[in-house]
ZAROTOR-848116 format. One record per residue: z negated, x, y of N, C-alpha, C in turn; residue in one letter. Coordinates in steps of 0.001 Angstrom, whole numbers, plus 500000, padded with zeros to 6 digits. Last residue first. Example, Ala and Ser with C-alpha at 12.3 -4.5 7.8 and 13.67 -1.06 7.14 Angstrom:
2
492920512850497750492860513670498940492130512900500030S;492200513190494310492200512300495500492200513200496700A;
This chain:
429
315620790802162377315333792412163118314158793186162482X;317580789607160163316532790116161117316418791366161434X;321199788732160691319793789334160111318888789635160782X;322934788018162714322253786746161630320869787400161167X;324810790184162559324039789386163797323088788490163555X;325387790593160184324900791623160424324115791242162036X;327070788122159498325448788629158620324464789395159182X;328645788270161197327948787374161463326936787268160746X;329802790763160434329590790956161496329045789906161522X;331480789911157385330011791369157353329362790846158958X;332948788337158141331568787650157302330404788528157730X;334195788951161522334379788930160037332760788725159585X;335140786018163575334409787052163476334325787463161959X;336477783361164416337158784876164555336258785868164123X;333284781492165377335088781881165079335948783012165656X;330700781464165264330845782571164714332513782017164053X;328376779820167113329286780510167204329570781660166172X;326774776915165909326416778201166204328142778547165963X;325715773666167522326885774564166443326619776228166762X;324328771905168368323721773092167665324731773797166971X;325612770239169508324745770443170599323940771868169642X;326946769098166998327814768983168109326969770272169597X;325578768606165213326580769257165124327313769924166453X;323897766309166058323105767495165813324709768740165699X;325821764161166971324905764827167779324386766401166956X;327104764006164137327676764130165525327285765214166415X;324920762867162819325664764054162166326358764558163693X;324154760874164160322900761846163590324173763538163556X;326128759190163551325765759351165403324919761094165247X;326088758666161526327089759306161938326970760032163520X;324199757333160920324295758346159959324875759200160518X;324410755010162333323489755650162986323638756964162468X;327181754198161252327018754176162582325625754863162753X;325609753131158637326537753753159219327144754567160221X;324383751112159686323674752027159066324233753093159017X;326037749288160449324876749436161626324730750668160831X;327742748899157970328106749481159039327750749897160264X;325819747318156116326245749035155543326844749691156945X;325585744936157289324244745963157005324630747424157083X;328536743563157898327570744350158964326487745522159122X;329769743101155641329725744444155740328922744879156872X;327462740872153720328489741195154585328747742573154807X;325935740912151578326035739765152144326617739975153555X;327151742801149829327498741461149390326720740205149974X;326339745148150662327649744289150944327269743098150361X;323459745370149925323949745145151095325417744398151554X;324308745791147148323600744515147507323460744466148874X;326322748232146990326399746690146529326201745783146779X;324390750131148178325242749289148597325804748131148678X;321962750968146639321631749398147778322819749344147999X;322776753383145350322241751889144527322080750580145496X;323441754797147386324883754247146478323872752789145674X;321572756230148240322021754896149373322835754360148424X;321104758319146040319842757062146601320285755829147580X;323657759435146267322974758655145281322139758056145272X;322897760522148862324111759721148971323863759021147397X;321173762136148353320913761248149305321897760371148916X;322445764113146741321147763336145901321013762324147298X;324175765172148353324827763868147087323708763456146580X;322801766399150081323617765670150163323998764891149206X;322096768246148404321194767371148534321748766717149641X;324334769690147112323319769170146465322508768301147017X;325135771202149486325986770109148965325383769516147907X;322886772993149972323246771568150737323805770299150525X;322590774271147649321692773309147955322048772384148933X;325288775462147622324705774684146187323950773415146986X;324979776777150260326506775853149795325720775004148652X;323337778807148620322890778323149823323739776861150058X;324865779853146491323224779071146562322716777911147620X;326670781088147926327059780013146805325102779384146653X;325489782756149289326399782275150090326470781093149171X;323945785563148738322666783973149149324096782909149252X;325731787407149161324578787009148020323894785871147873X;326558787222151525326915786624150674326029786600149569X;324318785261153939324823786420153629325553785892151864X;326010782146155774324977782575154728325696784092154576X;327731781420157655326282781240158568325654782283156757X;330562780943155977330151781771157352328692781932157862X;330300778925154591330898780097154276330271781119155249X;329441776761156334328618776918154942329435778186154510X;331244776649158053330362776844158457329640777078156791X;333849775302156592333748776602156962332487777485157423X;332813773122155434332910774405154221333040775604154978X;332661771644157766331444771853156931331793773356156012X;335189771115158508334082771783158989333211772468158327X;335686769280156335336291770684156412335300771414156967X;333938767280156171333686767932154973334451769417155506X;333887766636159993333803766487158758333676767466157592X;336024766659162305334468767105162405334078765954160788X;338615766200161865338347766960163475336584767544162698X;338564764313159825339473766035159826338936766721160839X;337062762263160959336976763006159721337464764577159325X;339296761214162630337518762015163686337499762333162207X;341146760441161277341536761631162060340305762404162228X;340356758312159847340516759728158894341025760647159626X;338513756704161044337957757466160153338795758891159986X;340821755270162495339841755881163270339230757185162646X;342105754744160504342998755272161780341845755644161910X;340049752537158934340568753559158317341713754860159298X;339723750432161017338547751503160475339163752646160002X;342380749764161676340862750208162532340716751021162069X;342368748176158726343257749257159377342870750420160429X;340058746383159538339938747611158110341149748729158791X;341113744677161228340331745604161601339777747016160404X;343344744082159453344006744436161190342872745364161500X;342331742509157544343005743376156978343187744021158327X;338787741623158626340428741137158421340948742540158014X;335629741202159771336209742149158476337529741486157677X;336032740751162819335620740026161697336205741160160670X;333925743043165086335299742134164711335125741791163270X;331624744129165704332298743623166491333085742472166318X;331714746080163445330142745040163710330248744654165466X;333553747352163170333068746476161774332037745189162758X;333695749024164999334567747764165201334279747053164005X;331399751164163909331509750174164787332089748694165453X;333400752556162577332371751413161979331696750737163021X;334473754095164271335491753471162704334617752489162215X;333470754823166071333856754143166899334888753124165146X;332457757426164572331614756445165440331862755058165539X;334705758543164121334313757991163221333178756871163692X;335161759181167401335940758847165967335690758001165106X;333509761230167998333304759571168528334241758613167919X;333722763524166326332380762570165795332971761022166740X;336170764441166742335863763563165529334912762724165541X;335121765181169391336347764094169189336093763285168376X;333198766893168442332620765723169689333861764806169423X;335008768948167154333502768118166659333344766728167478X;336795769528168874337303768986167701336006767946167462X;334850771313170835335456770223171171336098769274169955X;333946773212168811333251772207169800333766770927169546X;336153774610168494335708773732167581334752772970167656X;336956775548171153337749774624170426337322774020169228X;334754777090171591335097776000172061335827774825171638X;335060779333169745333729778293169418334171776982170402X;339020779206168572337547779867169415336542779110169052X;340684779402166271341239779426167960339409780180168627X;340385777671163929339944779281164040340415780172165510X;341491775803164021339729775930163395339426777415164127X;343614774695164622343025774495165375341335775206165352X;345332774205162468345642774916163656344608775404164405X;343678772510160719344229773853160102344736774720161270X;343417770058162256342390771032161471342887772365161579X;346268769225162701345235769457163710343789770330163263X;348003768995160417348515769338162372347465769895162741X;345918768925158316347328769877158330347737769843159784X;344500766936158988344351768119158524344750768887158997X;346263764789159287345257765265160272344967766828159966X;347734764821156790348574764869157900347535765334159018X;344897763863155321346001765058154823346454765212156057X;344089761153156923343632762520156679343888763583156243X;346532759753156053346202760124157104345723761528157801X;345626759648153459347081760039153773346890760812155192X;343906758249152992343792759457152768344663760521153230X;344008756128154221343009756677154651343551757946154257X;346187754786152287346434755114153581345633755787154408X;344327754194150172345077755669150159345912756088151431X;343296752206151193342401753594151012343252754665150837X;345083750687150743344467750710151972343432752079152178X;345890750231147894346700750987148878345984750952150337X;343452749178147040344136750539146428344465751076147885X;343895746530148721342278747429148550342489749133148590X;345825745802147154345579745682148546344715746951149004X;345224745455144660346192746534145144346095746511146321X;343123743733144450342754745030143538343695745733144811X;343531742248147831343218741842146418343301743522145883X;340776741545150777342125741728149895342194741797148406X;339070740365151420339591740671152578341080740973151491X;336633739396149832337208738979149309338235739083150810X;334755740846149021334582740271150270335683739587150343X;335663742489146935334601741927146694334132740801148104X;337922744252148270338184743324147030336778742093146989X;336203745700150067337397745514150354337233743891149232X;334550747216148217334326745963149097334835744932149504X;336242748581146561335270747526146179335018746689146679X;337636750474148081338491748822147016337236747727147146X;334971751456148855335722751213149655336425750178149358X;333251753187147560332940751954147362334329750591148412X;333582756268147310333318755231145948333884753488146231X;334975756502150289335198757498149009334669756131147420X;332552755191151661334334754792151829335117755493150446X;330562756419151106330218755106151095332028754919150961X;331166759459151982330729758995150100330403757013150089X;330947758916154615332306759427153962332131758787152118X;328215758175154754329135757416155409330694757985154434X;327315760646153842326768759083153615327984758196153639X;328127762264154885328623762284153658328312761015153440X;326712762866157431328204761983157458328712761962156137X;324267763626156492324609762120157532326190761815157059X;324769765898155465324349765095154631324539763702155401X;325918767253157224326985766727155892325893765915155524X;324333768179159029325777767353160006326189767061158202X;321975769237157440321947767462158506323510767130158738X;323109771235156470322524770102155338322030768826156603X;323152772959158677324617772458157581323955771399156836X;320535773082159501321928772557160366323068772126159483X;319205773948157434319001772991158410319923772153158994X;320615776536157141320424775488156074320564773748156403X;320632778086159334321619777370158672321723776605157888X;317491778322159598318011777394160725319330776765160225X;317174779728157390316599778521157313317633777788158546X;318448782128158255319128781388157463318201779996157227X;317046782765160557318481782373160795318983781824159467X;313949782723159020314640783065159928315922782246160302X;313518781101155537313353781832156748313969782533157744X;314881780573153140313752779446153967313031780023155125X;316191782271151711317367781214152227316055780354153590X;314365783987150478314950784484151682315987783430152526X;313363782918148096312839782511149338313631783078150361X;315317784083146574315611782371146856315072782261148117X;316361787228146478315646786247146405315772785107147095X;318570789274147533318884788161146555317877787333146075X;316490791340147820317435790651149425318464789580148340X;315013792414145643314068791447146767314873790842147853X;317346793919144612317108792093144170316293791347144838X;319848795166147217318554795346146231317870793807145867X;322781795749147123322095794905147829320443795496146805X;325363796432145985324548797521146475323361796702147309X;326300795209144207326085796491143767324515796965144350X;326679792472145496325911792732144043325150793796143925X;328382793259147629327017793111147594326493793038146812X;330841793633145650330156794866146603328878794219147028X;331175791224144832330580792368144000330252793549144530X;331596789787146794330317789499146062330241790833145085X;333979790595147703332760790951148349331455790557147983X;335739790374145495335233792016145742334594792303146933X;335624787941143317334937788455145108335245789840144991X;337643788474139961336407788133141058336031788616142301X;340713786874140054339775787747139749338695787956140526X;343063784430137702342258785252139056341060786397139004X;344446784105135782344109785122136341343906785771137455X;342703781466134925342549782552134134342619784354134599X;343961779831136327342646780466136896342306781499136221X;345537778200134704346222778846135932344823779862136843X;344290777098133043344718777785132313345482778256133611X;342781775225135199342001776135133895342706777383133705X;344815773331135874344317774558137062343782775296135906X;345547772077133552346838773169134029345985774172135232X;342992771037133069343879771990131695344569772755132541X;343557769166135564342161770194135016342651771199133882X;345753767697134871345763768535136545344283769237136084X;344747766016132387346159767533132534346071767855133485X;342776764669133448342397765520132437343834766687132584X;343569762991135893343066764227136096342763765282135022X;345527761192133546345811762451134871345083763176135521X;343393759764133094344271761204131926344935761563132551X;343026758493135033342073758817134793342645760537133914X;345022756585135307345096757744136351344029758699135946X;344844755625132476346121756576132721345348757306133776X;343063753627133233342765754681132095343867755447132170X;344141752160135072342857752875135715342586754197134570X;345680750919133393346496751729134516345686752457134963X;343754749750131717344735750402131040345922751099131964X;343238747345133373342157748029133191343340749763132379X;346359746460135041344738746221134941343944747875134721X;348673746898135682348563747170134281346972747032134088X;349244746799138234349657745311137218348726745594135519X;348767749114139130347751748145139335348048746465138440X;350041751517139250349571751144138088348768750052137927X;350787751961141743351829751615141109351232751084140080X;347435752510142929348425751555142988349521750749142329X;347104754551140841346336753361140908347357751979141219X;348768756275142353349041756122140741348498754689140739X;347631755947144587349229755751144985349647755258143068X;344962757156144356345367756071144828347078755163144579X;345813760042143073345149758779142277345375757220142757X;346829761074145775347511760764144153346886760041143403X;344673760717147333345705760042147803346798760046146188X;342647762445145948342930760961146026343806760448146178X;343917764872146255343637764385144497343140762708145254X;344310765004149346345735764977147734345548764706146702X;342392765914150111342476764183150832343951764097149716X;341479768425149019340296766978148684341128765619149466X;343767769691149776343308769063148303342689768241148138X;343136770455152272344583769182152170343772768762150484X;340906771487151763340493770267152284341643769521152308X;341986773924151381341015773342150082341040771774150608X;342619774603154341343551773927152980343223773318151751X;340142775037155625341093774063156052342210773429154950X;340269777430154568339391776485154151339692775390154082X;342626778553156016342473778948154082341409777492153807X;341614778090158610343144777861158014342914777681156469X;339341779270158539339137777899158789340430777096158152X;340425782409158676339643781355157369339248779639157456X;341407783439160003342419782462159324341432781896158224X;340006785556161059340922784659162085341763783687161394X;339228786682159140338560786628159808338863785186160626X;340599785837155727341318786627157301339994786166157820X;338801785228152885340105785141153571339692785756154996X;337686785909150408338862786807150740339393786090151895X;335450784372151415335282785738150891336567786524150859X;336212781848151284335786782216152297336041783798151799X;336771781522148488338120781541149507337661781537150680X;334398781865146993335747782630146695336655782615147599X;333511779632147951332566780985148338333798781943148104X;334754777706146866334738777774148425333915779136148743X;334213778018144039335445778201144491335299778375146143X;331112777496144518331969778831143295333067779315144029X;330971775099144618330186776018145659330711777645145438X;332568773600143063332671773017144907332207774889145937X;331723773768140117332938774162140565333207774597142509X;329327772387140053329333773004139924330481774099140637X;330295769493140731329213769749141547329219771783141492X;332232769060138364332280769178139673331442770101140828X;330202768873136380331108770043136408331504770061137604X;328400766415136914327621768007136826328917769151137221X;330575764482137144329878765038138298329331766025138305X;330941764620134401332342764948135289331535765296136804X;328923763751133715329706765210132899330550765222134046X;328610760895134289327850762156134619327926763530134329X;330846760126133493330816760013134311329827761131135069X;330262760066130749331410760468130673331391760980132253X;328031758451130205327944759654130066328857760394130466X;328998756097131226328146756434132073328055757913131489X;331027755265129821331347755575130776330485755776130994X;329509755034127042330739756303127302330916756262128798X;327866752892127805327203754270127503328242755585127520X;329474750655127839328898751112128933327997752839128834X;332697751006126471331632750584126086330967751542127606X;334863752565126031335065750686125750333863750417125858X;336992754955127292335259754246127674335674753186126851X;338465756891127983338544756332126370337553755512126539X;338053757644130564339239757383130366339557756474128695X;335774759169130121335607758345131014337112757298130451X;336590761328128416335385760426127964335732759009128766X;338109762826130020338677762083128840337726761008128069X;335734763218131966337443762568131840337759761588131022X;334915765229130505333938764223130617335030763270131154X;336781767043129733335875766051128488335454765268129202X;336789768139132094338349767516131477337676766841130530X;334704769464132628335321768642133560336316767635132756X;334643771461130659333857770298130636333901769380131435X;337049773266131650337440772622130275335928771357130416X;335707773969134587337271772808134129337138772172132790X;334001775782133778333524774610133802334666773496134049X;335073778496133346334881777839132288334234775793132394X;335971779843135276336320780115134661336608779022133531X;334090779334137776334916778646138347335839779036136749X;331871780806136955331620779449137098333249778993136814X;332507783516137146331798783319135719331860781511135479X;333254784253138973334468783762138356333945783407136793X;331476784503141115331934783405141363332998782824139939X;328260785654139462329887785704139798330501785040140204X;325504785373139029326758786376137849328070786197137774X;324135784996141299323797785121140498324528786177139392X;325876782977142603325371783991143481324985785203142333X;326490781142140422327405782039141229327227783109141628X;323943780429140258324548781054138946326025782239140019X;323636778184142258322726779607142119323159780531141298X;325781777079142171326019777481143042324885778897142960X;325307775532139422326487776181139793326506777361141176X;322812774160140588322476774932139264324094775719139577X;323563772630142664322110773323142318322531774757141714X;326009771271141128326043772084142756324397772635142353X;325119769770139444325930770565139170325613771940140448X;323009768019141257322856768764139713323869769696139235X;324948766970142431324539767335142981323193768535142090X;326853765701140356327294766468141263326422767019141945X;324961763303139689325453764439138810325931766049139622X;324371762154142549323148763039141358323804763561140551X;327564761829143371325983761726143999325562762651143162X;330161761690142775329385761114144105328694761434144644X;330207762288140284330794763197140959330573762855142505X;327268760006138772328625760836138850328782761890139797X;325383758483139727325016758978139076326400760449138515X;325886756609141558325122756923141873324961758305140981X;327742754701140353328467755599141508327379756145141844X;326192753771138387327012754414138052327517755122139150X;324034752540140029323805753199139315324906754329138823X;326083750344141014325637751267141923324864752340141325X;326487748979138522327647749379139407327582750457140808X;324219747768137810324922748964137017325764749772137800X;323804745893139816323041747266139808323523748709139462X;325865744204139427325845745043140464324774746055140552X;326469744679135768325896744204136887326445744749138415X;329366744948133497328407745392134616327739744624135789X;331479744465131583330243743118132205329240744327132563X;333398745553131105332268745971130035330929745090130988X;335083744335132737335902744968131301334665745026130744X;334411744319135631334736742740134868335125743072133194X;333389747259136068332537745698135954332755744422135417X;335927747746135408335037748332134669333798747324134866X;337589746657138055337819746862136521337089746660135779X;335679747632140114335848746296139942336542746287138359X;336476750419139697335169750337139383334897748723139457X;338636752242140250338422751378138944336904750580138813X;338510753772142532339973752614142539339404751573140991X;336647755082141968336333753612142809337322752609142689X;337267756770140279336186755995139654336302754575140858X;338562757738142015339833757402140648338159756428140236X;337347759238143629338316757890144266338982757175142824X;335922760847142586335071759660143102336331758707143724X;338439762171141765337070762101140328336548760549140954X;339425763451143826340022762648143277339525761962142199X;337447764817144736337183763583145602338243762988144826X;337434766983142418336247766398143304336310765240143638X;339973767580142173339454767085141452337953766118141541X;340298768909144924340979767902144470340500767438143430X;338264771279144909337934769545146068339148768842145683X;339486772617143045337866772186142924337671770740144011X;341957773826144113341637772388143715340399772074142610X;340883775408145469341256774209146180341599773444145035X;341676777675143866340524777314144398340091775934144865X;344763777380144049343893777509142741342406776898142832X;344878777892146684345639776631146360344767776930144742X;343837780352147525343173779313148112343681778038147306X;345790782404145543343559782028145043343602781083146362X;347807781750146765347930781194145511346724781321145438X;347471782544149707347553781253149203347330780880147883X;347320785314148886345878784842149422345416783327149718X;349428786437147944348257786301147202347369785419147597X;350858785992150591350871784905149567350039784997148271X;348199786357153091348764787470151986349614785742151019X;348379785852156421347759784970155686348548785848154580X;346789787391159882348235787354158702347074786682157380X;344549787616161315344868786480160629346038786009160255X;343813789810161487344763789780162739345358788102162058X;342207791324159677341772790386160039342338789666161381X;343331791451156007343771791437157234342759790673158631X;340548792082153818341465790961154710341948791583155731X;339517793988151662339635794231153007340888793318153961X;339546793133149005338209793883149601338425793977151242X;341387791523147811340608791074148447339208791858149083X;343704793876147510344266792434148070343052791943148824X;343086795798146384343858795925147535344131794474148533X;341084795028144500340335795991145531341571795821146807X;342851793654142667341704793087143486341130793492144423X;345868794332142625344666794301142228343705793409143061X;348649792588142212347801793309142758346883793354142401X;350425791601139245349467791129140249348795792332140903X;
């Protein structure tokens, strides 16, 4: 293996991509496969688990409230993302798989309501943790001109650990409650095999050059709540926290509804979401990944697409009757404007707007308080759906409008430019 100093201290920045520089993004990446495959493997099961251990609908929003969704995860992300900054990206991303994989295997052996809820909240802390570690790592080595590309790929992962859970789910859907516990011990071996495949990676050699030479009053917390970096905060924690709402409402609760409204049955449900996901992979990949790192215009423009996109995905909810024809709708609409102006976006801008020292902290708190919101809307879902999908989709629709607009009319320019040069424009005077 190359070293570290040759490979990641000085990116190409003519946005040649190193196959070193795939294998740490595809390693890295799959922190957001385990991630969204964690909250889709809990949703594909979560009618299961209500009719298997007699959950309320409270319980039922409690629990997606409290996992890799919401508050666990967002407890992870806090505390993971400051540690990063802190004593490394490879101090996190090293050891928190193996507690990822227990809380799994917890989840996966559940017969009782206290294993799955503990099981569940282990798997969100480690998560949460893992998100801000790894994406700071693959901003940090990648191309000036290819990092939206590199980022852009973590993000085929987050729409691949569902769409595999889904598709497992699926095939596994005769088998009830005991097919949901398989897909489940499939994320425990895809966590063991990234673990023991991470081993030899090696750490930032731009977090450790700022380590060195930064002084500890320019690694203080308060420095994230003033100037240009407050404004980034601001800005990245409104366009995700709105549209996570909405994304983390389809992500947990989606079968559910689906099933519970009684529009389709367990597998119906399955496979309708994983057609979401699918989608969104293929979006990605044509149109994300080409497209991120072209200019500020072009990612403008992506933004304003996606956003009328998704806009326009819940909207036909509160038009047309909730049939299998308009779910289809929803889900076409969602998972292109999603790729255009969504979670990808997001990681690239949360890489880019923070110095690095501050970079995993900063990433922590957004994506932290994002999922503590999205855990406070997860307990009313339930009881909103269940007296139609209109409530959740007006609400919806405004979350999204929020994220859109503010994204859209405040994006700050910084495609093609290297990390050092948008710190070094960013800082005060």
């Amino acid at each position: 293996m190359a070293s570290p100093e040759r490979v990641g201290a000085s990116p190409a920045e003519d946005g040649t991509i190193s196959r070193q520089q795939w294998k740490w993004a595809i390693l890295a990446g799959m922190a957001s496969y385990i991630d969204a495959g964690s909250i889709v493997a809990l949703s594909a099961g979560l009618s299961l688990f209500q009719s298997e251990l007699g959950l309320s609908s409270g319980a039922v929003g409690a629990l997606a409230a409290i996992g890799p969704n919401a508050l666990g995860c967002a407890l992870g992300a806090f505390i993971g993302g400051r540690l990063g900054d802190k004593l490394g990206r490879k101090r996190i991303y090293k050891y928190d798989l193996l507690v990822y994989a227990a809380g799994v295997l917890l989840i996966a052996l559940s017969f009782n309501s206290p294993m799955l809820f503990i099981g569940t909240f282990i798997v969100g802390v480690a998560v949460g943790a893992d998100v801000p570690a790894s994406l700071a790592l693959v901003g940090e080595f990648s191309p000036a001109k290819a990092r939206g590309k590199l980022l852009g790929f973590t993000h085929l992962a987050w729409n691949a650990g569902p769409l595999v859970v889904l598709l497992l789910a699926f095939a596994l859907a005769p088998l009830g409650m005991l097919g949901i516990r398989i897909v489940f011990l499939h994320l425990v071996l895809v966590a063991l095999i990234t673990w023991a495949l991470r081993q030899g990676l090696s750490e930032s050699p731009r977090w450790e050059k700022a380590s060195a030479s930064q002084a500890p009053v320019q690694q203080k917390l308060r420095n994230l709540f003033s100037g240009a970096n407050l404004q980034a905060l601001l800005w990245t924690v409104t366009i995700y926290a709105f549209w996570n709402l909405a994304a983390g409402t389809k992500g947990i609760f989606n079968p559910y509804i689906i099933k519970s409204l009684d529009a389709g049955s367990q597998a119906v449900s399955v496979g309708l979401t994983a057609l979401g996901f699918g989608l969104g992979l293929v979006a990605t990949l044509v149109l994300f990944m080409r497209l991120a790192d072209r200019s500020h215009a072009t990612r403008k423009r992506m933004w304003g697409i996606g956003a009328l996109m998704q806009v326009t995905a819940f909207t036909i909810y509160l038009i047309f009757p909730f049939t299998i024809p308009v779910i289809i709708g929803n889900i076409v609409f969602w998972a292109v404007g999603a790729a255009l102006a969504g979670e990808a976006m997001y990681k690239v801008f949360s890489q880019e707007l923070f110095p690095t020292i501050l970079r995993g902290t900063a990433q922590g708190l957004t994506f932290g308080t994002a999922r503590v919101l999205l855990g406070i809307w997860s307990f009313f879902v339930p009881a909103l759906a269940s007296t139609g999908i209109e409530p959740v989709a007006a609400l919806l629709v405004v979350f999204l409008v929020i994220s859109g607009t503010v994204g859209y009319f405040f994006m700050p320019d910084t495609s093609g430019k290297s990390l050092e040069q948008i710190e070094s424009e960013r800082a005060p005077v």
